[in-house]
C-alpha positions as CSV (number, residue, x, y, z in Angstrom):
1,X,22.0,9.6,-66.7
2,X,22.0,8.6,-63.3
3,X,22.8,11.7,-62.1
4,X,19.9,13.0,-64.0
5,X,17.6,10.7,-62.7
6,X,18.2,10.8,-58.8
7,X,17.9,14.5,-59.4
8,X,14.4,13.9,-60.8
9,X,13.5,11.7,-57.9
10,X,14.7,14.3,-56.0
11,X,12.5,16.7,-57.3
12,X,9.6,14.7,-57.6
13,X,10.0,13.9,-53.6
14,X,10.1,17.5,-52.4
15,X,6.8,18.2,-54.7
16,X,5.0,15.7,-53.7
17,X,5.9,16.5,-49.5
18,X,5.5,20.2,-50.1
19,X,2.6,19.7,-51.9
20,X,1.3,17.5,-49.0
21,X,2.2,19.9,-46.8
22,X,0.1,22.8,-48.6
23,X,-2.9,20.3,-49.0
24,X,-2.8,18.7,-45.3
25,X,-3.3,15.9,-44.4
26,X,-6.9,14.9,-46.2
27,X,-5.1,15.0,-49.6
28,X,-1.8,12.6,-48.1
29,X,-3.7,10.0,-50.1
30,X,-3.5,11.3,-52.9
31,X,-0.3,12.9,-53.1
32,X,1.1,9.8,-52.2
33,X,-0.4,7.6,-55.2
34,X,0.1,10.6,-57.4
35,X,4.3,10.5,-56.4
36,X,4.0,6.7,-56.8
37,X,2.2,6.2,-60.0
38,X,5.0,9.1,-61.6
39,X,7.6,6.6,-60.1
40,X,6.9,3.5,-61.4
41,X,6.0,5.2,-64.8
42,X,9.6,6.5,-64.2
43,X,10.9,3.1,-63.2
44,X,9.0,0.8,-66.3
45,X,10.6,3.8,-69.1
46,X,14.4,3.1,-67.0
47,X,13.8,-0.5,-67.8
48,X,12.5,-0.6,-70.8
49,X,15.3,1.5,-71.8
50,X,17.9,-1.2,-70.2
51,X,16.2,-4.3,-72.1
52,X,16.2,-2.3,-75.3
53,X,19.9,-2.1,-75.2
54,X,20.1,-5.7,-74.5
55,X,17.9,-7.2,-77.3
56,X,15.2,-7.5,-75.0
57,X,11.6,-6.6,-75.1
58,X,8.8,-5.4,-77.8
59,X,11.3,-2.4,-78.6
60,X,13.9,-4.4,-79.6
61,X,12.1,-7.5,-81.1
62,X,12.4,-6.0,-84.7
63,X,15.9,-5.3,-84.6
64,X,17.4,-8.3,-83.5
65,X,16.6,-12.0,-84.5
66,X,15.4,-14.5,-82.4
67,X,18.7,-17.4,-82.1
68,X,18.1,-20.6,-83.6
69,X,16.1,-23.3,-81.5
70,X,18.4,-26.0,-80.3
71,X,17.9,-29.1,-82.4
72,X,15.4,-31.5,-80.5
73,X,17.3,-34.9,-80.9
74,X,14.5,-36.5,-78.2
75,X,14.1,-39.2,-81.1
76,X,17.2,-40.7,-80.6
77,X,16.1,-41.7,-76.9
78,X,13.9,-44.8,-78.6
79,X,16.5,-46.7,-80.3
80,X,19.1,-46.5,-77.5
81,X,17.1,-47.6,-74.9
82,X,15.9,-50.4,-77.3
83,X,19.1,-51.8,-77.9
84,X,19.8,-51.6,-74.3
85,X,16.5,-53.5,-73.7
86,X,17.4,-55.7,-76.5
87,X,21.0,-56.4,-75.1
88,X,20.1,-57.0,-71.6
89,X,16.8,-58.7,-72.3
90,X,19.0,-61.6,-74.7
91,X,21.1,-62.1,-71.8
92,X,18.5,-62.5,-69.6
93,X,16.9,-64.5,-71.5
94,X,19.4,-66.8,-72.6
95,X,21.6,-67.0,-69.2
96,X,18.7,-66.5,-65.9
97,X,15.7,-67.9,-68.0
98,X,17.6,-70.2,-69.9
99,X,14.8,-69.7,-72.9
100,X,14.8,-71.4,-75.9
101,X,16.2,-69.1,-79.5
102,X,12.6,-68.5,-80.7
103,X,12.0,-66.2,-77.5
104,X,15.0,-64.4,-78.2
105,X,14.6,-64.2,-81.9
106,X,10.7,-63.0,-81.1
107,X,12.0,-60.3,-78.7
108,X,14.3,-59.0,-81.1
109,X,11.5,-59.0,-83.8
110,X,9.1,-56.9,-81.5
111,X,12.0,-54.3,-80.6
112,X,12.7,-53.9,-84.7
113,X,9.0,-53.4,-85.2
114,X,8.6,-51.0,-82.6
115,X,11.7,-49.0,-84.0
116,X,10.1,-48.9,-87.5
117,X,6.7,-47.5,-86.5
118,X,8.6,-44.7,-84.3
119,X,11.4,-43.8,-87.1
120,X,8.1,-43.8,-89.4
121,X,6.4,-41.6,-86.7
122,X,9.2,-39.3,-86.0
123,X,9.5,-38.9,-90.3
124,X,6.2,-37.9,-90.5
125,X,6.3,-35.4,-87.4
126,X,9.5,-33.6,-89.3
127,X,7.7,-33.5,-92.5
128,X,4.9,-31.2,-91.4
């Protein structure tokens, strides 16, 4: 097909400069956006072609199925840094702060709270 094609070109460039050459100059213009527009329309078809072996583009949409998304697991993100938070907060609190258990106990409470609403959150967003 290559072979094909370059011979196309080919002719197509000779046209257009012989017909520039009966024309003259005043119609170079022309000519010119003439040879171009029949190139790119050549070009886009060549392409179009390429992508519809690939899967690619409108031509191919119907024929092959879109993969599967990748499973968004973005929810897990909450509970891991809370129990980092909830780790390093206990020691801080305990060891640098030197904080009584009801501090402790109270952070703990807040992070458990804040992991219900978000796993209640993250049901409903799943559910529809």
């Amino acid at each position: 097909m290559r072979a094909m094609v370059t011979a196309d070109f080919r002719d197509d460039v000779s046209a257009a400069y012989e017909t520039r050459k009966e024309l003259g100059p005043e119609y170079e213009r022309a000519v010119l956006e003439s040879f171009v527009d029949r190139a790119a329309a050549a070009i886009d078809q060549r392409v179009d072609a390429r992508l519809a072996q690939h899967g690619v583009g409108a031509a191919a949409a119907p024929r092959k199925q879109r993969p599967a998304q990748q499973a968004d697991n973005s929810y897990v993100a909450v509970p891991v840094f809370s129990l980092i938070f909830g780790v390093g907060g206990s020691i801080w609190l305990t060891a640098i702060a030197r904080a009584e258990a009801d501090a402790v106990f109270a952070m703990w409470l807040g992070i458990v709270l804040l992991n219900l609403v978000f796993a209640r959150l993250v049901r409903n967003l799943h559910r529809g």
